[in-house]
mmCIF file of the N, C-alpha and C atoms, coordinates in Angstrom:
data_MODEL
# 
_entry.id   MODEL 
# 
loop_
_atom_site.group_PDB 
_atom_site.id 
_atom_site.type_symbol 
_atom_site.label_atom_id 
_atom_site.label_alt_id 
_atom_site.label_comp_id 
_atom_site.label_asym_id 
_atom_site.label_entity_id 
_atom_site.label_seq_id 
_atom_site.pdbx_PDB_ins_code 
_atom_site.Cartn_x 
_atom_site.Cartn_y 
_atom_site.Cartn_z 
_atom_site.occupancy 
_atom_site.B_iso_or_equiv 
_atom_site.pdbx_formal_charge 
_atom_site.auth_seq_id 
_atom_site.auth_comp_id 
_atom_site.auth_asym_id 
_atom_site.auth_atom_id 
_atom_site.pdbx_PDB_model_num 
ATOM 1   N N  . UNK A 1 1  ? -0.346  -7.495  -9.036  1.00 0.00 ? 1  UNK A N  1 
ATOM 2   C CA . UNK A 1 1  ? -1.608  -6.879  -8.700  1.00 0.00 ? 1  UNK A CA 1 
ATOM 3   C C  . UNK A 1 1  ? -1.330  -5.664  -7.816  1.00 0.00 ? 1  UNK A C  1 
ATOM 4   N N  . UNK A 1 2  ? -2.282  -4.738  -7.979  1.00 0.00 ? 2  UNK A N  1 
ATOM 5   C CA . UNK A 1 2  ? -2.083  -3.582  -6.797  1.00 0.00 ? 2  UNK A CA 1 
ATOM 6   C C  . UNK A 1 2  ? -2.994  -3.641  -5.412  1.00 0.00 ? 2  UNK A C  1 
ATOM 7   N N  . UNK A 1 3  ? -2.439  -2.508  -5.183  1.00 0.00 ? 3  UNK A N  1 
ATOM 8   C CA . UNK A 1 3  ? -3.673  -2.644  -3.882  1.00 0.00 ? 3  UNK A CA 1 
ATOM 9   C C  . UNK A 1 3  ? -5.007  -2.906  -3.975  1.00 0.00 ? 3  UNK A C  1 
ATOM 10  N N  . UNK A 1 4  ? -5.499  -1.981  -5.195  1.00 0.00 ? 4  UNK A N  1 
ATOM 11  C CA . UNK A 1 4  ? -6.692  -1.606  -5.293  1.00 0.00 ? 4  UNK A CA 1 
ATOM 12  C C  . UNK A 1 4  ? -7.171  -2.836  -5.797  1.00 0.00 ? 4  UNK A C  1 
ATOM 13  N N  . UNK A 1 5  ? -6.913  -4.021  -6.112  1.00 0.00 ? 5  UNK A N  1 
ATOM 14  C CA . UNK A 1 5  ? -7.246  -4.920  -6.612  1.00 0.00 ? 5  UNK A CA 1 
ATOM 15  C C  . UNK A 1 5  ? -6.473  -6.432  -5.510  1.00 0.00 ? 5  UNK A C  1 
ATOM 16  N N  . UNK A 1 6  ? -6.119  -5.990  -4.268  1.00 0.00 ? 6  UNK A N  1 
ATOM 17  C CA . UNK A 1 6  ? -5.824  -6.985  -3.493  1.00 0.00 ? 6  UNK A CA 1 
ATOM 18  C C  . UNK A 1 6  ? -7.331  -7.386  -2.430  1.00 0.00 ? 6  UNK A C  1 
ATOM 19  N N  . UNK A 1 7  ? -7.593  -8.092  -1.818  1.00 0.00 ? 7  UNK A N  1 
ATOM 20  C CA . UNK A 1 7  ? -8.838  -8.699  -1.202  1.00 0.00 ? 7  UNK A CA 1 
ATOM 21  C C  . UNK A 1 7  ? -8.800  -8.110  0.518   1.00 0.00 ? 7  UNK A C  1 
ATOM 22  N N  . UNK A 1 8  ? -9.681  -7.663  0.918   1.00 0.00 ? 8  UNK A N  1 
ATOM 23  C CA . UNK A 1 8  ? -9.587  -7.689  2.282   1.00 0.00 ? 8  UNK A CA 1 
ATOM 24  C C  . UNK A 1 8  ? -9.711  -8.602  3.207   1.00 0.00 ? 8  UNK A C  1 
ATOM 25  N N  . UNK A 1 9  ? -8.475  -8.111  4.242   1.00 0.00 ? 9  UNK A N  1 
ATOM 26  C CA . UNK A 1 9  ? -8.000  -9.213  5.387   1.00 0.00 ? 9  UNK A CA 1 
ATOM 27  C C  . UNK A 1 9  ? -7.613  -9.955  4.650   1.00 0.00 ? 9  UNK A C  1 
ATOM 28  N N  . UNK A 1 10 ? -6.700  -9.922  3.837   1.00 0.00 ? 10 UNK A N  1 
ATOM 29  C CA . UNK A 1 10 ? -5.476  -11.240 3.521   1.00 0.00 ? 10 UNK A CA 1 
ATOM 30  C C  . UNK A 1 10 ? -3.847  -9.828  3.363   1.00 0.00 ? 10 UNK A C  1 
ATOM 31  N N  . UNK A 1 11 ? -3.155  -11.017 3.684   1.00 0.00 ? 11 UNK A N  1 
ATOM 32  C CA . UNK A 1 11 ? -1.756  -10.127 3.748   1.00 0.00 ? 11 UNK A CA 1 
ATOM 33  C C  . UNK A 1 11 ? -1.294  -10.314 2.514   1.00 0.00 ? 11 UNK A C  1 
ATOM 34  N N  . UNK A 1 12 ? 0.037   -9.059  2.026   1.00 0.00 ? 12 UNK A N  1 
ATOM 35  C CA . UNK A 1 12 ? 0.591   -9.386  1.705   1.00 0.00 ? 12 UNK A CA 1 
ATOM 36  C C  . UNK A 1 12 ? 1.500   -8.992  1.162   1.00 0.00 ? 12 UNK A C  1 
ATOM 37  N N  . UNK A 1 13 ? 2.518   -9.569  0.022   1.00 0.00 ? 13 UNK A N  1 
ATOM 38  C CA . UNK A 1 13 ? 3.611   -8.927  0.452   1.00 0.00 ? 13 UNK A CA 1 
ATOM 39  C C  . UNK A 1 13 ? 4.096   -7.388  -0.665  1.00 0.00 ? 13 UNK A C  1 
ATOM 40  N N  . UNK A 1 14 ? 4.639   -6.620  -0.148  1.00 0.00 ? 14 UNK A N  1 
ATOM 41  C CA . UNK A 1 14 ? 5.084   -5.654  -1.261  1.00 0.00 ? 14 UNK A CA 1 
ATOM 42  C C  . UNK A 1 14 ? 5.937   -6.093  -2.514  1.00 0.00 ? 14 UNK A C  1 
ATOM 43  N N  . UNK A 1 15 ? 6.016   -6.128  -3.802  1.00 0.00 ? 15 UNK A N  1 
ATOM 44  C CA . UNK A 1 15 ? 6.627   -6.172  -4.503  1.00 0.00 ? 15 UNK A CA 1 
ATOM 45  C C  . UNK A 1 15 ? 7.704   -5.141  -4.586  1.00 0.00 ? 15 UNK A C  1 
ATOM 46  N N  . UNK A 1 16 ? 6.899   -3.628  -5.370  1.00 0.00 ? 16 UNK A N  1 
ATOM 47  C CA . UNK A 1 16 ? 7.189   -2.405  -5.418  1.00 0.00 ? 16 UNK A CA 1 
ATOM 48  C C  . UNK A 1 16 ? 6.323   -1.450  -5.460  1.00 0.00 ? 16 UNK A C  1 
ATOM 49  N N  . UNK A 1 17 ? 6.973   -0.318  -5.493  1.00 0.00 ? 17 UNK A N  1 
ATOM 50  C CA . UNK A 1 17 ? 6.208   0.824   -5.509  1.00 0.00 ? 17 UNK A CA 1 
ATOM 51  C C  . UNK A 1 17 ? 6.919   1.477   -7.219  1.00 0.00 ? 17 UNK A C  1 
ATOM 52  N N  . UNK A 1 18 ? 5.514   1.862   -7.472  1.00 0.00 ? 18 UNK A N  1 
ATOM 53  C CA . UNK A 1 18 ? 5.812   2.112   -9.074  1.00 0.00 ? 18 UNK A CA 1 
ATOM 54  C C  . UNK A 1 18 ? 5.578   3.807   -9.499  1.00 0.00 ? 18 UNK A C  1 
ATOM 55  N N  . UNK A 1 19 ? 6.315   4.405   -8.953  1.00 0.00 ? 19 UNK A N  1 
ATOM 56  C CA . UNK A 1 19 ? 6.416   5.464   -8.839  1.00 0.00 ? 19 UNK A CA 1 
ATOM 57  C C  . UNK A 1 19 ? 7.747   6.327   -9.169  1.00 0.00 ? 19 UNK A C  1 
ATOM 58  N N  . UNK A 1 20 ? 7.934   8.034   -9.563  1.00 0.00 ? 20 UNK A N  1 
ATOM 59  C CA . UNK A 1 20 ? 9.447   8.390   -10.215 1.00 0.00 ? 20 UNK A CA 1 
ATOM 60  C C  . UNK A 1 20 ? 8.964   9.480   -9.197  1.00 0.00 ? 20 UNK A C  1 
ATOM 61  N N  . UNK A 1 21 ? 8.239   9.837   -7.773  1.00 0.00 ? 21 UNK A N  1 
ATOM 62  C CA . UNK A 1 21 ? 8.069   10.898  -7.471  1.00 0.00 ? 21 UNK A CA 1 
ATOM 63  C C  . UNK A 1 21 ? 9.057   10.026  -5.775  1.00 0.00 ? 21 UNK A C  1 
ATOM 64  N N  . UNK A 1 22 ? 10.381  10.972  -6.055  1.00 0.00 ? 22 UNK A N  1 
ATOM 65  C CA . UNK A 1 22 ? 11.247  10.642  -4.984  1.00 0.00 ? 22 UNK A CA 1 
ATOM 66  C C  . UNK A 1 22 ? 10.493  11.218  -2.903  1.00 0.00 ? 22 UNK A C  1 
ATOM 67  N N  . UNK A 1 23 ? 9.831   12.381  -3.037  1.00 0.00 ? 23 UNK A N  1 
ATOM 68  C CA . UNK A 1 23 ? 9.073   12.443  -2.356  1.00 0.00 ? 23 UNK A CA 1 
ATOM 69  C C  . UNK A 1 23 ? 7.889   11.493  -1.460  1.00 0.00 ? 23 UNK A C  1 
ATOM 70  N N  . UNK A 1 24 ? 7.198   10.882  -2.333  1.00 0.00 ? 24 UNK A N  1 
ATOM 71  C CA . UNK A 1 24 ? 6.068   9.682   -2.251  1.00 0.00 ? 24 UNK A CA 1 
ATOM 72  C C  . UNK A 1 24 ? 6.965   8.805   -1.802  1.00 0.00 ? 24 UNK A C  1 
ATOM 73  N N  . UNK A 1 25 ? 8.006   8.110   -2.277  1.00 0.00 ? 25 UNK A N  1 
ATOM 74  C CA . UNK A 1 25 ? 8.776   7.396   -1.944  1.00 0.00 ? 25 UNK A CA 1 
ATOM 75  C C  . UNK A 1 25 ? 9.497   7.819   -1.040  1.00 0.00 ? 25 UNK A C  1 
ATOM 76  N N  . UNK A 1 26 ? 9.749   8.840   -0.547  1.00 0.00 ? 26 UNK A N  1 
ATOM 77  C CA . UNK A 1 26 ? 10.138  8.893   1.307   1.00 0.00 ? 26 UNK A CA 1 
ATOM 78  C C  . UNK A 1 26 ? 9.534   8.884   2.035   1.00 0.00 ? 26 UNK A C  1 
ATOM 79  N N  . UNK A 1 27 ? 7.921   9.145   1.790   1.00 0.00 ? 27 UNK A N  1 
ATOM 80  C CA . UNK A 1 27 ? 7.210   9.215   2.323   1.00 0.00 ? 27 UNK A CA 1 
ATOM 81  C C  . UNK A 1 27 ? 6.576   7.752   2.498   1.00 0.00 ? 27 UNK A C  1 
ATOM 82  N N  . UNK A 1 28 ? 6.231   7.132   2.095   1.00 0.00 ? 28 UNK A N  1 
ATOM 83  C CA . UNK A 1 28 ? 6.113   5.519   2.064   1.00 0.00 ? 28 UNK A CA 1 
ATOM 84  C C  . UNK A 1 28 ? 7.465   4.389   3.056   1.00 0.00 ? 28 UNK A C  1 
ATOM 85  N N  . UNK A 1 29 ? 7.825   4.988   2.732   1.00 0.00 ? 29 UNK A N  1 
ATOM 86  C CA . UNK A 1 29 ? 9.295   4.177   3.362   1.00 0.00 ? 29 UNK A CA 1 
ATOM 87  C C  . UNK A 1 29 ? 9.501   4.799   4.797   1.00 0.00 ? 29 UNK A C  1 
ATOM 88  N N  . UNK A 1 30 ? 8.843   5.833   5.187   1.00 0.00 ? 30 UNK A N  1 
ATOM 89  C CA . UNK A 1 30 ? 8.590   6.595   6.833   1.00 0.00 ? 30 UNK A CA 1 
ATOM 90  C C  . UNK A 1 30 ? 7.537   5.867   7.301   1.00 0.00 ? 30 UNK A C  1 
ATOM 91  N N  . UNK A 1 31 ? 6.362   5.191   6.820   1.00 0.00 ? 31 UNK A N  1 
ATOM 92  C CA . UNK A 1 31 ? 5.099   4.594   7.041   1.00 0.00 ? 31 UNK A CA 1 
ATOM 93  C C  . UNK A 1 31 ? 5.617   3.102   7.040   1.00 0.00 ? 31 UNK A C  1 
ATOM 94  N N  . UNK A 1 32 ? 6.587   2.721   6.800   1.00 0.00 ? 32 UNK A N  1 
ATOM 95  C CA . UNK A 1 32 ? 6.977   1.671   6.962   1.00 0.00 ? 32 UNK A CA 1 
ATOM 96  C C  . UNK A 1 32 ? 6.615   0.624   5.511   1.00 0.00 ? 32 UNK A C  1 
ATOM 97  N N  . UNK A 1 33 ? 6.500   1.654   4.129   1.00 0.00 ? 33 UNK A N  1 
ATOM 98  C CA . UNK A 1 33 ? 5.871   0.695   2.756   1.00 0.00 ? 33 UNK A CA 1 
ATOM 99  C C  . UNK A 1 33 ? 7.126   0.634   2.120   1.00 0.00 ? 33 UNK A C  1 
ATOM 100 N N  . UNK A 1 34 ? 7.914   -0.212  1.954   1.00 0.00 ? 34 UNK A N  1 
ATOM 101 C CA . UNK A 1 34 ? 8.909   -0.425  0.862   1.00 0.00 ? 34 UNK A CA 1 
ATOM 102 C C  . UNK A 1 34 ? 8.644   -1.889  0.825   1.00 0.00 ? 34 UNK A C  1 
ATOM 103 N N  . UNK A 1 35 ? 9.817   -2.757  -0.187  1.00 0.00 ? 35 UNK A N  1 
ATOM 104 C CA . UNK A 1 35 ? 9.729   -3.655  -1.070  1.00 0.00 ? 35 UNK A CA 1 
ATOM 105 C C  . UNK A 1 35 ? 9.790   -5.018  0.334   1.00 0.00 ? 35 UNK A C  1 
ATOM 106 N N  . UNK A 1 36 ? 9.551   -6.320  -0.009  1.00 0.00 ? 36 UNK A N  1 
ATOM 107 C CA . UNK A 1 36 ? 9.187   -7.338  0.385   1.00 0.00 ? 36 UNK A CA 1 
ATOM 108 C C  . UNK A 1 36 ? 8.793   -7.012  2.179   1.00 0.00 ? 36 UNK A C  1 
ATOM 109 N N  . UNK A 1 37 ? 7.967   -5.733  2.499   1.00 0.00 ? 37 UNK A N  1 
ATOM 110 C CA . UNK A 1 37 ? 7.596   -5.871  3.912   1.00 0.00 ? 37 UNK A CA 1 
ATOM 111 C C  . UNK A 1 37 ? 5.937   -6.158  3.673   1.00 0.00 ? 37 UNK A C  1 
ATOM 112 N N  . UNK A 1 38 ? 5.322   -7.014  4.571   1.00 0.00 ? 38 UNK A N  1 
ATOM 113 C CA . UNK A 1 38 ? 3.684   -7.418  4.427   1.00 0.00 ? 38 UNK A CA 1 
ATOM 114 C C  . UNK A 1 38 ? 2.596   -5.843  4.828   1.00 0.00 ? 38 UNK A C  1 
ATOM 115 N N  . UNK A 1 39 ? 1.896   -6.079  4.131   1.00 0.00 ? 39 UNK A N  1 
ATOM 116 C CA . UNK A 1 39 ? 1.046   -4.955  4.202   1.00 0.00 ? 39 UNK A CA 1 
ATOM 117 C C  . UNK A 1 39 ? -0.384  -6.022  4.095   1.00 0.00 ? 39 UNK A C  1 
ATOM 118 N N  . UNK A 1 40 ? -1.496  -4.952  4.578   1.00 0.00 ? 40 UNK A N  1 
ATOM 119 C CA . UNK A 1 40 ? -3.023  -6.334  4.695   1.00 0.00 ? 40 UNK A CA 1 
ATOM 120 C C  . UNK A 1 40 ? -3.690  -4.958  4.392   1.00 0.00 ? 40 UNK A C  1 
ATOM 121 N N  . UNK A 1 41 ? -4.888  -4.977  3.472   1.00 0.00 ? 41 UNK A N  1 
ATOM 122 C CA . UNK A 1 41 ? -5.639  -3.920  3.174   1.00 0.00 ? 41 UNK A CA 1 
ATOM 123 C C  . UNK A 1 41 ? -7.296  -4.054  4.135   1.00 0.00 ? 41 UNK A C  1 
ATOM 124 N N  . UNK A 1 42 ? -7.374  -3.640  5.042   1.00 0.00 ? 42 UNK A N  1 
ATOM 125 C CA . UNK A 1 42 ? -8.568  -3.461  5.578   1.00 0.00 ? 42 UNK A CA 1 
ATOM 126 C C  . UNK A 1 42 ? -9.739  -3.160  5.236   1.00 0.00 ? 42 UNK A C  1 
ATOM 127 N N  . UNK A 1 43 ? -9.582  -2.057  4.401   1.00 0.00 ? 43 UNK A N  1 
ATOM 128 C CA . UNK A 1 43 ? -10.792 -2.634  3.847   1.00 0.00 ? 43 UNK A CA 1 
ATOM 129 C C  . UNK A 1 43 ? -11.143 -0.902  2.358   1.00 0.00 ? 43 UNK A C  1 
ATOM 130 N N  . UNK A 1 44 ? -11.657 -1.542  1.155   1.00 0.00 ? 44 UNK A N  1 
ATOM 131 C CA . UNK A 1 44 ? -11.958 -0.949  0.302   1.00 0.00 ? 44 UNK A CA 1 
ATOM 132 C C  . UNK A 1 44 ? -12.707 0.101   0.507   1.00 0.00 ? 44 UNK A C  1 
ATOM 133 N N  . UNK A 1 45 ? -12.619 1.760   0.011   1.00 0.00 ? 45 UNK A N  1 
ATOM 134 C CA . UNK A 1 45 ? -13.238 3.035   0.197   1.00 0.00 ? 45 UNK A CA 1 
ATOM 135 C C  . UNK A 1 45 ? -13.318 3.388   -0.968  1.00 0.00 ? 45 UNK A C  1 
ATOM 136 N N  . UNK A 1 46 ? -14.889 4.168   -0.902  1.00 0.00 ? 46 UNK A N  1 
ATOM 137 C CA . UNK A 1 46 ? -14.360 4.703   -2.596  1.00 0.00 ? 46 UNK A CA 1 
ATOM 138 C C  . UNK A 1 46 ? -13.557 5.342   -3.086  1.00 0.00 ? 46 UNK A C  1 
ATOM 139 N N  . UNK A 1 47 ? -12.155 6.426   -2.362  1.00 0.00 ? 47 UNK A N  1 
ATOM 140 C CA . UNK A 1 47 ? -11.579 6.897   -3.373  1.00 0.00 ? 47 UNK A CA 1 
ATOM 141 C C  . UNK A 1 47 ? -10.218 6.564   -2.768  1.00 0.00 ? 47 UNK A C  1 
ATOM 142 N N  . UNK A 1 48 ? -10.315 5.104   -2.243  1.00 0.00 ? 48 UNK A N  1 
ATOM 143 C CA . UNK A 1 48 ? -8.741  4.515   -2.425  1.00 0.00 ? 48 UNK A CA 1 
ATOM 144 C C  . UNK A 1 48 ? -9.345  3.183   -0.802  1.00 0.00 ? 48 UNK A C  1 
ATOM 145 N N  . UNK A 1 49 ? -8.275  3.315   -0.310  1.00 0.00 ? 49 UNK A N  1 
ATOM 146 C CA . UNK A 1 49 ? -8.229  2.217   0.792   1.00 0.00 ? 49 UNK A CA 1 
ATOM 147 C C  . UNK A 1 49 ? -7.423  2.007   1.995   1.00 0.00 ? 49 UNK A C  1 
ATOM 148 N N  . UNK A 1 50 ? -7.728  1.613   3.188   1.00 0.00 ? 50 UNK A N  1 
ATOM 149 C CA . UNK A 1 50 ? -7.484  1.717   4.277   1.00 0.00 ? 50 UNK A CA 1 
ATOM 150 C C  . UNK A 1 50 ? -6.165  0.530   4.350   1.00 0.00 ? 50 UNK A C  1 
ATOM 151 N N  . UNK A 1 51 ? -5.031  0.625   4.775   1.00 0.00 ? 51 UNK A N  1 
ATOM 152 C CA . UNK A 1 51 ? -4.200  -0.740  5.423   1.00 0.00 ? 51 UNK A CA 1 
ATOM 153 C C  . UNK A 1 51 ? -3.424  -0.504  6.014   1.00 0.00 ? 51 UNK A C  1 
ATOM 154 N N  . UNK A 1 52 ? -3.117  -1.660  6.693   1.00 0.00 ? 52 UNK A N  1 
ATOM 155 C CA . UNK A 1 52 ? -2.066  -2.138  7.352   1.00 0.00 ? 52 UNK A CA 1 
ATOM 156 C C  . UNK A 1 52 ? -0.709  -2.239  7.416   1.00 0.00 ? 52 UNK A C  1 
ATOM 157 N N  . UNK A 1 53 ? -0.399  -1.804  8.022   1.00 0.00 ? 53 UNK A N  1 
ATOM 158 C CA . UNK A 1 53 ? 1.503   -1.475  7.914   1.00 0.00 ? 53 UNK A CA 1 
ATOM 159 C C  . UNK A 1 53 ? 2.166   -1.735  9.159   1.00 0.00 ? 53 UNK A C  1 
ATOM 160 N N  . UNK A 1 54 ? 2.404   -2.842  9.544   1.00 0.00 ? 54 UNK A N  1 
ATOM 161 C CA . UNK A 1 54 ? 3.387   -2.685  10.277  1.00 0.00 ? 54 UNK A CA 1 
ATOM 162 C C  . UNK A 1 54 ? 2.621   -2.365  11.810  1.00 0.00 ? 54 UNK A C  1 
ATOM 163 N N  . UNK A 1 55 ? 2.754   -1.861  12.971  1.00 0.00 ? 55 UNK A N  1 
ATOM 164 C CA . UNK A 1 55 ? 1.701   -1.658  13.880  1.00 0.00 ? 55 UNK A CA 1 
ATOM 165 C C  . UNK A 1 55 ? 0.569   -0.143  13.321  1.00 0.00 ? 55 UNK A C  1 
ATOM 166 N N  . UNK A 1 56 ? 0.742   0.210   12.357  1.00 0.00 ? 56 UNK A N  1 
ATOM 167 C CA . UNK A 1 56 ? -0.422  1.384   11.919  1.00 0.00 ? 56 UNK A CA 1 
ATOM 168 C C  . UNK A 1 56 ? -1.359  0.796   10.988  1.00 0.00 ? 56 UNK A C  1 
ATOM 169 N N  . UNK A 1 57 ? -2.048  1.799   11.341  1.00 0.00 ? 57 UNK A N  1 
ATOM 170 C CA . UNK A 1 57 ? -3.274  1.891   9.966   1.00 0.00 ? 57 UNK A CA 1 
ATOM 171 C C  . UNK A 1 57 ? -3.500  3.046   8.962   1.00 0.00 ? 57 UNK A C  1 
ATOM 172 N N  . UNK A 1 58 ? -3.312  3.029   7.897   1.00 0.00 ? 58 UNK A N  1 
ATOM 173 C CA . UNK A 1 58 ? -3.081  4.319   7.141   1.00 0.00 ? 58 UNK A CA 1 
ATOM 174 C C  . UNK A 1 58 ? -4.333  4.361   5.810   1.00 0.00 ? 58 UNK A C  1 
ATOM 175 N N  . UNK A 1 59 ? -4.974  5.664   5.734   1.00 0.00 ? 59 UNK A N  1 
ATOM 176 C CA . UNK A 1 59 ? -5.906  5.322   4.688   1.00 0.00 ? 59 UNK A CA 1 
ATOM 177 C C  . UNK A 1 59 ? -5.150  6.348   3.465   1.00 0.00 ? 59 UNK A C  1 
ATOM 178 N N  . UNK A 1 60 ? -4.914  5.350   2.227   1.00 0.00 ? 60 UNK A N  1 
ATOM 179 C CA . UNK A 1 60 ? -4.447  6.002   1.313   1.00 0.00 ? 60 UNK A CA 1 
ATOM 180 C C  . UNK A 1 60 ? -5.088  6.131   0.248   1.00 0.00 ? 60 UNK A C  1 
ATOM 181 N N  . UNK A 1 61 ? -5.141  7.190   -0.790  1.00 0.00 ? 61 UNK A N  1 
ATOM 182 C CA . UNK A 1 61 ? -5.535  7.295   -1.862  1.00 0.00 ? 61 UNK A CA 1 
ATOM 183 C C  . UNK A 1 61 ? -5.824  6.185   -3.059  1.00 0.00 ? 61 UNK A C  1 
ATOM 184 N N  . UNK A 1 62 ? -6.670  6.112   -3.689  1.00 0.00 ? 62 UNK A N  1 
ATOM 185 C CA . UNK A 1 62 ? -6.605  5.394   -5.185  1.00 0.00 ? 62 UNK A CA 1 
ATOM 186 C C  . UNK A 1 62 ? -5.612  5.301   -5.906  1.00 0.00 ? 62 UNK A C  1 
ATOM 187 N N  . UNK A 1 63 ? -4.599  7.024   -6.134  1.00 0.00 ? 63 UNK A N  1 
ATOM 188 C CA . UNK A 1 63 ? -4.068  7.070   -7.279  1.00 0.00 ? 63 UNK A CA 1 
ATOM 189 C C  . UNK A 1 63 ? -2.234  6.240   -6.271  1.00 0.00 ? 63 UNK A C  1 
ATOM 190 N N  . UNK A 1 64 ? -2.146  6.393   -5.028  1.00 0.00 ? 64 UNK A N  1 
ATOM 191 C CA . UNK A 1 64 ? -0.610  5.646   -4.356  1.00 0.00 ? 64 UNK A CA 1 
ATOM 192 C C  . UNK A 1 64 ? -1.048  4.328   -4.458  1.00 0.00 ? 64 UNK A C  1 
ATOM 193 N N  . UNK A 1 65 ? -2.635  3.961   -4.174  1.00 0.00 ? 65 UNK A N  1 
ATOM 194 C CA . UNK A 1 65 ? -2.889  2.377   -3.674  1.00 0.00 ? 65 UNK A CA 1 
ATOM 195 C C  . UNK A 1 65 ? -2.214  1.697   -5.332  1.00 0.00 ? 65 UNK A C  1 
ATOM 196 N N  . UNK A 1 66 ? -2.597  2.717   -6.691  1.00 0.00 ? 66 UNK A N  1 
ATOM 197 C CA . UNK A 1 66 ? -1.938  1.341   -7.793  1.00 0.00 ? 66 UNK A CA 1 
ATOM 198 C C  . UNK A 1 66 ? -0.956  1.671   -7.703  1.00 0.00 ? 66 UNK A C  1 
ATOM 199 N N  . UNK A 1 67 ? -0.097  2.969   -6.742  1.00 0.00 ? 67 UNK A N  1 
ATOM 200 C CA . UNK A 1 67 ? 1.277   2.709   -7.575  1.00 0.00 ? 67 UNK A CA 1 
ATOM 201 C C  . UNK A 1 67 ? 2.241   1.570   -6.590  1.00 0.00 ? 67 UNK A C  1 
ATOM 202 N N  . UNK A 1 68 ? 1.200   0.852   -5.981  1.00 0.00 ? 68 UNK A N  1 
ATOM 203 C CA . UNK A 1 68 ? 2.020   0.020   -4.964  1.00 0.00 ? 68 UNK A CA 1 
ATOM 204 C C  . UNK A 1 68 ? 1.578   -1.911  -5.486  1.00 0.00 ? 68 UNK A C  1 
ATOM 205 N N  . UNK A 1 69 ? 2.645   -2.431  -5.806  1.00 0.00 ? 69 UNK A N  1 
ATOM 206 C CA . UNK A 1 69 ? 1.935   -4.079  -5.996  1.00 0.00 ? 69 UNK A CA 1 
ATOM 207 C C  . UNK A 1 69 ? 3.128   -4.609  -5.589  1.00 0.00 ? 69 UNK A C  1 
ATOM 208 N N  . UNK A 1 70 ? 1.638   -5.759  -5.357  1.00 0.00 ? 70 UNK A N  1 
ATOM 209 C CA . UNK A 1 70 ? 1.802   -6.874  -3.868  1.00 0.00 ? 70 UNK A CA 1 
ATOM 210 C C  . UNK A 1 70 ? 1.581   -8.111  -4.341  1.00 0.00 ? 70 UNK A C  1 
ATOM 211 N N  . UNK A 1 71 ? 2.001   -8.984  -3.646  1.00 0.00 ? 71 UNK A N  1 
ATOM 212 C CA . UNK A 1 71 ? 2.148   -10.329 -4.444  1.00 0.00 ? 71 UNK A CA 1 
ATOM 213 C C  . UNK A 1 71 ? 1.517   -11.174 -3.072  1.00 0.00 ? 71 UNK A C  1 
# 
């Protein structure tokens, strides 16, 4: 499942990030988003969604929130 389809206030964990843009992916991995670290989505916006990382809060887009799934 992706973000955009994970529930608010429940954790959980990263699978991967499904992405070929090496950029996004440094950029994610500076925010503290790579593979098996917990992430909690705060809460649904219309053009993507707010979460949890680690001690931040980051509001990200629609089109990064699917390229990220969480188990």
């Amino acid at each position: 499942m992706t973000l955009l389809e994970a529930q608010e206030g429940k954790e959980y964990i990263i699978k991967k990030i499904n992405t070929d843009d090496e950029e996004l992916n440094a950029f994610l991995f500076s925010l503290g988003c790579y593979s098996d670290e917990p992430i909690t989505v705060i809460s649904h916006l219309k053009g993507g969604c707010v979460v949890s990382i680690k001690d931040g809060r980051y509001n990200i887009d629609k089109q990064l929130a699917e390229a990220i799934v969480v188990y």
